[in-house]
C-alpha positions in Angstrom: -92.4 59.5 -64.2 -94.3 62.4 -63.3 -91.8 63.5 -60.6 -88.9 63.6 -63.4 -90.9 65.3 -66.0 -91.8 68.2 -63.1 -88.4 68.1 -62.7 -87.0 68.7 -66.8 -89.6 71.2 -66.8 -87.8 73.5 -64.1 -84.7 72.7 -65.6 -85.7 74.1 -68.9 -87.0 77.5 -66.8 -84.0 77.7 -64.9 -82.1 77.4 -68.5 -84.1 79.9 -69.8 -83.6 82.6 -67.3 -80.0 82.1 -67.3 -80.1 82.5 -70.9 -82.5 86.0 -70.9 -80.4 87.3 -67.8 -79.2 90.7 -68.0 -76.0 92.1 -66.0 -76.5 95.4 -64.2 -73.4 97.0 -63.7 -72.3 98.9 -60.4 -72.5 102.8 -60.6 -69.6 103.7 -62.0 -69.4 107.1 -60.6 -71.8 110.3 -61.9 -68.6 111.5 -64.2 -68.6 107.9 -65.8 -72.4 107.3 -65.9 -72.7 110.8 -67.6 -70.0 109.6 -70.4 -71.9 106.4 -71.1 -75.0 107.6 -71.8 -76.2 108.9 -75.2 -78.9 110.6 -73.8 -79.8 112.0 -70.6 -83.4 113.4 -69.4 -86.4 113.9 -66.6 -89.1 112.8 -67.8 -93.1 111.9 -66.6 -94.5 108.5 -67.3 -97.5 109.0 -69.2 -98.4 105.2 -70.2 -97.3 101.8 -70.0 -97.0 100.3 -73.5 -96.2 96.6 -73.0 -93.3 94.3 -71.9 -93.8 94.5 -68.0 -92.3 90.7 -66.8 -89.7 90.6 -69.4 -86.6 88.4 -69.1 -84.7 91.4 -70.6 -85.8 93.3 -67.6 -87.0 96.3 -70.4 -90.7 97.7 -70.0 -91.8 100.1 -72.6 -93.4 103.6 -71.5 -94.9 106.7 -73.3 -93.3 109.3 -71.7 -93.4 113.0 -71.3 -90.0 114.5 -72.0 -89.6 117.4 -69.5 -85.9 118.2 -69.8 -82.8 116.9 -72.1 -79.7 117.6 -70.1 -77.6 115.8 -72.5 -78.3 114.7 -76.2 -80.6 115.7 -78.8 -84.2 114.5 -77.6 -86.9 117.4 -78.2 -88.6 118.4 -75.0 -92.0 119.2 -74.4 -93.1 116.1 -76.3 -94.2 112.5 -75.6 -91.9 109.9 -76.7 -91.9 105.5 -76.1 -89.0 104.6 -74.6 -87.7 101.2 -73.2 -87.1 101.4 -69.0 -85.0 99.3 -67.5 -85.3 99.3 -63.5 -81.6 99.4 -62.2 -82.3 99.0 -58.8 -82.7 95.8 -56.8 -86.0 95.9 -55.4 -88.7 93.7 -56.9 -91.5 96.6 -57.2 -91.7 98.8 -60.6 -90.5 102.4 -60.1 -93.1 103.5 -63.0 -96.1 104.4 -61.7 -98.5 106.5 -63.4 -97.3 110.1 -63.7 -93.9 109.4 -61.6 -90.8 111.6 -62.6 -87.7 109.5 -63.3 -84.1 111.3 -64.6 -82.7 108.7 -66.8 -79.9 107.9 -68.7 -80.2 106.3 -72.0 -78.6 104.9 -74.6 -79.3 104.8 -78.3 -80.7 101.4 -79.7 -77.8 99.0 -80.7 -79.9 96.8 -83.2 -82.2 98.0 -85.8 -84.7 95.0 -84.7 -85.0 97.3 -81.3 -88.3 99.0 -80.9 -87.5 102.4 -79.8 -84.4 104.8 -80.4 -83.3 105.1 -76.8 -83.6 102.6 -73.9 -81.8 102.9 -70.2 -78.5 102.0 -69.9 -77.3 98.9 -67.6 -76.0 100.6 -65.1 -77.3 100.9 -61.1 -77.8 104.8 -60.5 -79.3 104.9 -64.7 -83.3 105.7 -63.4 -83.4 108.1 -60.4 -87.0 108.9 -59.5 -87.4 112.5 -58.7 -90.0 114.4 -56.5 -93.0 115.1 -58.5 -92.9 118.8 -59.2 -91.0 121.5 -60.4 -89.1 119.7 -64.1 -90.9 122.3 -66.2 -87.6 124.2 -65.2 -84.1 123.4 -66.3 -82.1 122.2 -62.9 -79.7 125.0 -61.5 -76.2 124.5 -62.7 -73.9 125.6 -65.2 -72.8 121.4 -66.4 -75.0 118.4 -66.7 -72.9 116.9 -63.7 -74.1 120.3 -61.7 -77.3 119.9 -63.2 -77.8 116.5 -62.2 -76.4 116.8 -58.4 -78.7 119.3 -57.9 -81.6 117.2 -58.9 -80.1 114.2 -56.4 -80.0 116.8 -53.8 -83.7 118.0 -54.1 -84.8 114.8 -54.3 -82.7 113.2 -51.2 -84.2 115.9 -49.1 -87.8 115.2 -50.4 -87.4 111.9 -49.6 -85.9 112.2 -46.4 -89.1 114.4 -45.7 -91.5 111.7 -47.0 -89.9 109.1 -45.2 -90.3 111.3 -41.6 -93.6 111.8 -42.4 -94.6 108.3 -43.0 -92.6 107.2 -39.7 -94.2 109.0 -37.8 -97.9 108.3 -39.1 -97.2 104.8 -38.7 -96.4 105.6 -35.1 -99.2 107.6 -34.7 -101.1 104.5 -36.0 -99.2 102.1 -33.4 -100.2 104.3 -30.7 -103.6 104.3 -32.0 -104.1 108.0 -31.7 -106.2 110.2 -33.9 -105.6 112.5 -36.9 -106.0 116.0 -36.1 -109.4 117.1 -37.0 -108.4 118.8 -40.2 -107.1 116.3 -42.1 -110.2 113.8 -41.8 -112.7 116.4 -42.9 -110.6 117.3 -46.0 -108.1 119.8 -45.8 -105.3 117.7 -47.1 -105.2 117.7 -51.0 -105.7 114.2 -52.0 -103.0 112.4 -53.8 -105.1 112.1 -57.7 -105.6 115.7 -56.5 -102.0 116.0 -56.5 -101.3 114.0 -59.2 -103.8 116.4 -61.4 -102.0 119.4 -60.7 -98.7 118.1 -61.1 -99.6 116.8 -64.5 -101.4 119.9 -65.9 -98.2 121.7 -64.4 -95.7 119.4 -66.0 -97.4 119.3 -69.2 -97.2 122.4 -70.7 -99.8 121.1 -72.9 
């Protein structure tokens, strides 16, 4: 008895996801992604608000609008917005302070608790290299615009991702850090996270 009531239990959750489940759709292409969204914007996560586990796959962020490069959303300001992660990892791409372009849409339902959220589409929340949005990109379109932001942040990452190969090497071959960097010399990351905030901010 026990067995079969284990059992219509997991049913019923299996039910309900299928009933909460959201479709992501395939990148469409930048021209087609740009047309789709209402909005589009780099901005900072400032604060998690609530909704983190939700079958709608929608967190809710206070975030730090650095640019608009298409719509109407002031800049300079701290707005809550609802995040979808697009991607298909399992680990949230909104950490603290992290720098995201993203293209939104404008709420569909007046019961919706924030006037924009991210549109369902893979390629809709880019993170971006942590410095340098108090500027608008180079480029005379928001299609140039944006490319240039992918291109600055595929070489960052490509440059983070050497670097970390070839510390974990280091590690495997169990040799030492230069001097320098154990007594200090590197900034630390919250040292890097202050002065990219206070940068960013313009507060």
């Amino acid at each position: 008895m026990r067995t079969r009531i284990a059992i219509a239990g997991l049913f019923l959750v299996f039910l309900a996801s299928i009933t909460h489940a959201v479709r992501i759709g395939f990148l469409p292409g930048l021209d087609e992604l740009i047309g789709k969204a209402d909005a589009i914007v780099t901005l900072r996560i400032d604060r998690y608000a609530t909704d983190f586990g939700s079958p709608t796959l929608y967190s809710t962020h206070d975030c730090y609008i650095y640019q608009t490069l298409k719509g109407d959303i002031p800049t300079g300001k701290t707005i809550r917005l609802q995040l979808m992660d697009t991607r298909t990892e399992f680990a949230t791409p909104y950490a603290h302070l992290s720098t995201h372009l993203m293209f939104l849409t404008k709420k569909r339902t007046a019961d919706e608790p924030t006037e924009y959220r991210t549109i369902e589409f893979r390629g809709a929340n880019i993170r971006l290299t942590p410095f340098g949005h108090e500027k608008m990109p180079e480029g005379k379109t928001t299609k140039d615009q944006i490319t240039s932001l992918l291109k600055t942040t595929l070489e960052y990452n490509q440059k983070q991702h050497e670097g970390e190969s070839a510390f974990l090497e280091q590690m495997i071959k169990g040799t030492a850090e230069p001097s320098g960097a154990a007594n200090g010399s590197q900034p630390t990351r919250s040292e890097t996270n202050r002065t990219s905030s206070a940068a960013g901010s313009g507060r």
